[in-house]
VODREN-522877 format. One line per field, with one value per residue (C-alpha): x, y, z. Coordinates in nm, 2 decimals, always signed. Each point is the difference from the previous one (the first is absolute). Layout:
X <- c(X;...);
Y <- c(Y;...);
Z <- c(Z;...);
This chain:
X <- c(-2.42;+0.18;-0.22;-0.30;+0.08;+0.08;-0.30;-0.26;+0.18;-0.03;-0.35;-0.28;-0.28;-0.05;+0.05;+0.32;-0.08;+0.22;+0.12;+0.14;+0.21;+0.11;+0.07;+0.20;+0.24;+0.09;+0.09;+0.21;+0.24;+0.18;+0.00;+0.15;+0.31;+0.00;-0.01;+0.23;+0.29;-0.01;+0.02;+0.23;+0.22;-0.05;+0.02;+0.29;+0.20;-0.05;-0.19;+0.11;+0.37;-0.17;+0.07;-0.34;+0.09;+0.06;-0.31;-0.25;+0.11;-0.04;-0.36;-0.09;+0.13;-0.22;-0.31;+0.01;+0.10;-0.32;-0.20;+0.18;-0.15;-0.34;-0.06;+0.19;-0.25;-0.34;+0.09;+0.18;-0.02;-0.38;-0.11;+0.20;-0.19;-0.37;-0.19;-0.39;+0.04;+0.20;+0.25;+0.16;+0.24;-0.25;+0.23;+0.15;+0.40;+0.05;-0.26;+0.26;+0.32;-0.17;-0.09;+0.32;+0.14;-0.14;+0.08;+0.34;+0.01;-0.22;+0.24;+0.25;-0.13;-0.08;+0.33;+0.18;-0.27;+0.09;+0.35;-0.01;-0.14;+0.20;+0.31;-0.17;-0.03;+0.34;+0.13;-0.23;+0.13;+0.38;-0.12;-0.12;+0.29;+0.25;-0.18;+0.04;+0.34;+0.08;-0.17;+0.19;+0.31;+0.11;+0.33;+0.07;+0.28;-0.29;-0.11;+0.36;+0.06;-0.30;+0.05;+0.34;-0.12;-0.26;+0.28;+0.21;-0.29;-0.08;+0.40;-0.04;-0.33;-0.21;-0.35;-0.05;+0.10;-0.30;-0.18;+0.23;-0.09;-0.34;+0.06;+0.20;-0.28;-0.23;+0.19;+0.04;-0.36;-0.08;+0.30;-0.11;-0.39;-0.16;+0.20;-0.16;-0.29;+0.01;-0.03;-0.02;-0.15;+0.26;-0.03;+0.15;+0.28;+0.06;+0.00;+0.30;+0.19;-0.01;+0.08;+0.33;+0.04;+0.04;+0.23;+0.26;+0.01;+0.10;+0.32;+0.09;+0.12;-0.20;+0.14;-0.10;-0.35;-0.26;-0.33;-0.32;-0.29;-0.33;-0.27;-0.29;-0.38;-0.11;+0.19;-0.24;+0.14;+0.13;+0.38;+0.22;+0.18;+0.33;+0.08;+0.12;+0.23;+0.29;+0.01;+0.08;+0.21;+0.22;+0.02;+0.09;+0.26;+0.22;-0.10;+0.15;+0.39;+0.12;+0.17;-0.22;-0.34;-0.19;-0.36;-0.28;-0.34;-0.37;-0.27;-0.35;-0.31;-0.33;-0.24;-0.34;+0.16;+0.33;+0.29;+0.37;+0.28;+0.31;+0.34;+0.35;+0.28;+0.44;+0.26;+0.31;+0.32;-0.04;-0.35;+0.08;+0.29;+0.04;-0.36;+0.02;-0.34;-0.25;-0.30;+0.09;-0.31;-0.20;-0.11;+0.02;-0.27;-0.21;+0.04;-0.15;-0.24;-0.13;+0.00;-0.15;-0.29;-0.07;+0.13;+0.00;-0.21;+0.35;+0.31;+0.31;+0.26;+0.38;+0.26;+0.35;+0.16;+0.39;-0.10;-0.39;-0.17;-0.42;-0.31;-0.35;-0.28;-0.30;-0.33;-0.33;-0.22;-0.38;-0.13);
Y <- c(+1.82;+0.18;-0.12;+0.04;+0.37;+0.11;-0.17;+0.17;+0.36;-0.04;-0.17;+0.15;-0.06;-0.06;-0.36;-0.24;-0.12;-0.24;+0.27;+0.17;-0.28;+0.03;+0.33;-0.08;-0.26;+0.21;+0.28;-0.25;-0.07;+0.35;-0.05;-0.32;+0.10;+0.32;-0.19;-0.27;+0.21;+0.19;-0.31;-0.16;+0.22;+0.41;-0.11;-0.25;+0.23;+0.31;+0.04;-0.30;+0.16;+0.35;+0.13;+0.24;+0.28;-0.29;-0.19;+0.26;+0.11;-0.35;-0.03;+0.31;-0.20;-0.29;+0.17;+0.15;-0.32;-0.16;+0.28;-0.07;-0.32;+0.08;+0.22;-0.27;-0.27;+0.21;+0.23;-0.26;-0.38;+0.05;+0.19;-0.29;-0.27;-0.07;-0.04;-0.01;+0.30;+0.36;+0.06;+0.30;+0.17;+0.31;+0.07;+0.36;-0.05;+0.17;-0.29;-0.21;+0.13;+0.04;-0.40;-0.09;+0.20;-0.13;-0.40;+0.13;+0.09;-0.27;-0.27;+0.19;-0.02;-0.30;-0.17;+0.23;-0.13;-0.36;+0.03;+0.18;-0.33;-0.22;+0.21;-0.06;-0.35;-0.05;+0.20;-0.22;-0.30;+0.12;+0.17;-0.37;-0.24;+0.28;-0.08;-0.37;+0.04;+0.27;-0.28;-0.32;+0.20;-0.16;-0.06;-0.35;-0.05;+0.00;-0.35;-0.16;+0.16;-0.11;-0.37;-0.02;+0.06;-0.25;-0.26;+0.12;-0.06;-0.35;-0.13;+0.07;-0.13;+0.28;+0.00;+0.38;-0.20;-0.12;+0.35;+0.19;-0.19;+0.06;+0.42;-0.02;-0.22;+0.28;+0.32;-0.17;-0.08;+0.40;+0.14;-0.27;+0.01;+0.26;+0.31;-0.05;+0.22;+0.40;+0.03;-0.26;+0.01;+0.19;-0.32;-0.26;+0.33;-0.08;-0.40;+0.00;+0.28;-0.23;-0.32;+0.19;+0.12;-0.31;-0.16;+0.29;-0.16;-0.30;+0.13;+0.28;+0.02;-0.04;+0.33;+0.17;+0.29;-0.10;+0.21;+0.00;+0.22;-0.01;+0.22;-0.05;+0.06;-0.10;-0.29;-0.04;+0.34;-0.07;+0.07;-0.09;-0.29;-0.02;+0.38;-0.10;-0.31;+0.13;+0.29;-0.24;-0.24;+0.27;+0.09;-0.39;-0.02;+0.32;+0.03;-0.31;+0.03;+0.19;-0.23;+0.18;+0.19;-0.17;+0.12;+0.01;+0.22;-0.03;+0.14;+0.01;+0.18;+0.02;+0.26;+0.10;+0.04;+0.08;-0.29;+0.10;-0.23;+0.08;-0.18;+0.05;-0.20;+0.04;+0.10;-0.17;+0.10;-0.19;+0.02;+0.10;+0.24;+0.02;+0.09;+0.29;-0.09;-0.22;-0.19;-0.09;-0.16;-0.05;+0.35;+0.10;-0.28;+0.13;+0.37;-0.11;-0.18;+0.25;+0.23;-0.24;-0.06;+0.26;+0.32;+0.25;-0.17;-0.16;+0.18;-0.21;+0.15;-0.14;+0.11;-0.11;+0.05;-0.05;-0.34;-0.07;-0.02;+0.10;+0.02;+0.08;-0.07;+0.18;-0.13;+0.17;-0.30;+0.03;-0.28);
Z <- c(-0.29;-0.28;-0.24;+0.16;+0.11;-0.37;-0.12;+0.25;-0.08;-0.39;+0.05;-0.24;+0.22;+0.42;-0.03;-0.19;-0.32;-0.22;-0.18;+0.29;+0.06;-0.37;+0.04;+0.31;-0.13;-0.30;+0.24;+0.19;-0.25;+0.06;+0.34;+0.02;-0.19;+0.21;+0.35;-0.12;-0.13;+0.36;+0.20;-0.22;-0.16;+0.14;+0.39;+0.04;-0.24;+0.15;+0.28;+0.23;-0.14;+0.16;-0.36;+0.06;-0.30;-0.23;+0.12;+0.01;-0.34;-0.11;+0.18;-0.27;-0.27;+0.08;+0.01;-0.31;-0.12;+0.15;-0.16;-0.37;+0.06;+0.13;-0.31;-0.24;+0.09;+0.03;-0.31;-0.22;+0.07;+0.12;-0.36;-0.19;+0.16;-0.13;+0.31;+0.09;+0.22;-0.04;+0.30;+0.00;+0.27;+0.12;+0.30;+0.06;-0.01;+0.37;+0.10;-0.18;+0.13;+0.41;-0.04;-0.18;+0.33;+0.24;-0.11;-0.01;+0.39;+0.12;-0.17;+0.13;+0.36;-0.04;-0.08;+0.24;+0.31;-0.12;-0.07;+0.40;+0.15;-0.18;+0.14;+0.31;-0.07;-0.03;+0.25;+0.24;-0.14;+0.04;+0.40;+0.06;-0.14;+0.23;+0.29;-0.07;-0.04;+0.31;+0.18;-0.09;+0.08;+0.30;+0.07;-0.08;+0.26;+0.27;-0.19;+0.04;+0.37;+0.12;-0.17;+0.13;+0.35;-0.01;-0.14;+0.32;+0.22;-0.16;+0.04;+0.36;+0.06;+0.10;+0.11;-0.18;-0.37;-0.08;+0.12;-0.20;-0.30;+0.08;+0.05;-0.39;-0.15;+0.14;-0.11;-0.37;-0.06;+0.08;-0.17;-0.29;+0.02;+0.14;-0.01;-0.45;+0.15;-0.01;+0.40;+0.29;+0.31;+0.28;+0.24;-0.31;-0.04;+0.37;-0.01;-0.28;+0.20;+0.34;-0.23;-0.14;+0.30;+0.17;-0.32;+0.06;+0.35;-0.05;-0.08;+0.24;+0.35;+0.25;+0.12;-0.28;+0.05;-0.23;+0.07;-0.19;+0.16;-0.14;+0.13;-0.30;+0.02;-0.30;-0.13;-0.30;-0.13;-0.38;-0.10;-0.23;+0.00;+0.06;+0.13;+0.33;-0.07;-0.23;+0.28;+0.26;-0.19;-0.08;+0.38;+0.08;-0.29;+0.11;+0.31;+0.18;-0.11;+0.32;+0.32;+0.26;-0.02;-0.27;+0.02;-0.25;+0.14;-0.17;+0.05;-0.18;+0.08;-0.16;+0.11;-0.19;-0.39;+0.08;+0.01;+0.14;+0.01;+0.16;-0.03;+0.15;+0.05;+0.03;-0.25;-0.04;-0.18;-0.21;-0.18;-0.36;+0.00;-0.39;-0.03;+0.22;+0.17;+0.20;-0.16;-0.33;-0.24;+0.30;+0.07;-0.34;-0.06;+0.32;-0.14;-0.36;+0.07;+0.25;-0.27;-0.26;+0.25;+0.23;-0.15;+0.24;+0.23;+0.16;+0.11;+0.10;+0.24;+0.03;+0.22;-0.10;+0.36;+0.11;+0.20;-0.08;-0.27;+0.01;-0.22;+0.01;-0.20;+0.02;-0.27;+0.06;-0.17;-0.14;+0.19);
């Protein structure tokens, strides 16, 4: 395009001739060196360093230097060389300097658009291999608890064994396999909440108050994976230590674009004194990778209370 452009404006008649093109790789050579000392040498030095006085200074220096050799290769090499035509450089130097110029900013927008997106690039890349590993952050313990209970189920016998390998085989393959995709339909969300659900089971009380609501009218709505789980594994892991009382609450709606999920469940004494509070990796993963995905589009509420402990989730979604 370069070539063309300075060809057509240095043209002698309407229409290209050879000569043109002649004309128009001579007055390339300048240009090259001009363009290539700013990408490689004026921009990473000092601009990219935001060293502006040193690179706009610089940037003069350049120029000239591009018109030292503009005039050294139409004024000098040209007359040495015995050629069938006369080319001469019949250009007024402010023409000179204002294209000189502009090559100069256009390079330099040019590398600073590309070096943008590949900034961009990267921070996508980064933005995507967090999410994979906020989402593979499960706590591991729920792997041997919910092994050990099936063991204690299978040395007595029991009819629920084979089920409960079933609900673990289940939960694995979507913690595994699908939750690789940006969002899942809410209703396969749903299916690995009721299949932990049901694991945590195996080895409570039967006295002990395990609720899960749903109220959803569109179960196709998309989410991301794995928001909801580590929210309710943290309830099952500090919320069942207490003698009496043990209770663990959800509840889910889905209504038009809006998703809310609600969690609460007891304290005990002892949840984590040295720490000095309730949750631990769990929310913190929730609370990054809301803000990772949804920005301001989700707001996350916890109460820390003497005897309970409560959150809320609130994720408007663009279906």
């Amino acid at each position: 395009l370069s070539f063309y452009s300075i060809g057509s404006y240095f043209a002698i008649s309407n229409y290209l001739k050879f000569i043109d093109f002649i004309y128009s790789g001579i007055f390339h050579i300048p240009l090259l060196l001009l363009v290539y000392i700013n990408l490689q040498v004026l921009i990473p030095r000092f601009l990219q360093k935001e060293k502006y006085g040193f690179f706009l200074l610089s940037a003069l220096a350049n120029i000239l230097l591009a018109y030292a050799l503009h005039e050294l290769v139409f004024d000098i090499i040209l007359a040495q060389l015995t050629l069938d035509f006369y080319m001469v450089s019949f250009t007024e130097p402010s023409v000179l300097f204002a294209i000189f110029g502009i090559y100069m900013l256009l390079s330099t927008l040019l590398q600073l658009s590309f070096s943008w997106y590949r900034l961009h690039e990267i921070e996508k890349e980064k933005l995507s291999l967090e999410l994979k590993t906020l989402k593979m952050q499960i706590n591991p313990h729920f792997l041997f608890n919910s092994l050990n209970s099936i063991y204690a189920l299978s040395l007595k016998k029991s009819d629920d064994a084979p089920k409960s390998i079933l609900e673990l085989s289940s939960l694995m393959r979507y913690m595994i396999y699908e939750v690789s995709d940006e969002v899942v339909p809410l209703k396969q969300e749903i299916e690995a909440l009721e299949h932990f659900i049901r694991l945590q089971k195996l080895r409570l009380a039967e006295n002990v108050d395990i609720t899960f609501e749903k109220r959803v009218s569109n179960p196709e709505l998309p989410v991301a994976p794995m928001l909801f789980l580590p929210l309710i594994e943290n309830s099952f892991k500090h919320g069942m230590k207490s003698k009496t009382g043990n209770y663990v609450h959800i509840n889910l709606s889905a209504k038009d674009h809006e998703i809310r999920f609600r969690i609460s469940n007891n304290k005990s004494k002892k949840d984590d004194p040295e720490k000095g509070q309730f949750g631990g990796l769990g929310l913190q993963n929730v609370t990054k990778r809301l803000h990772l995905i949804y920005g301001d589009e989700a707001q996350m509420e916890v109460q820390d209370l003497d005897q309970d402990f409560k959150v809320e989730l609130r994720i408007k979604v663009n279906a």
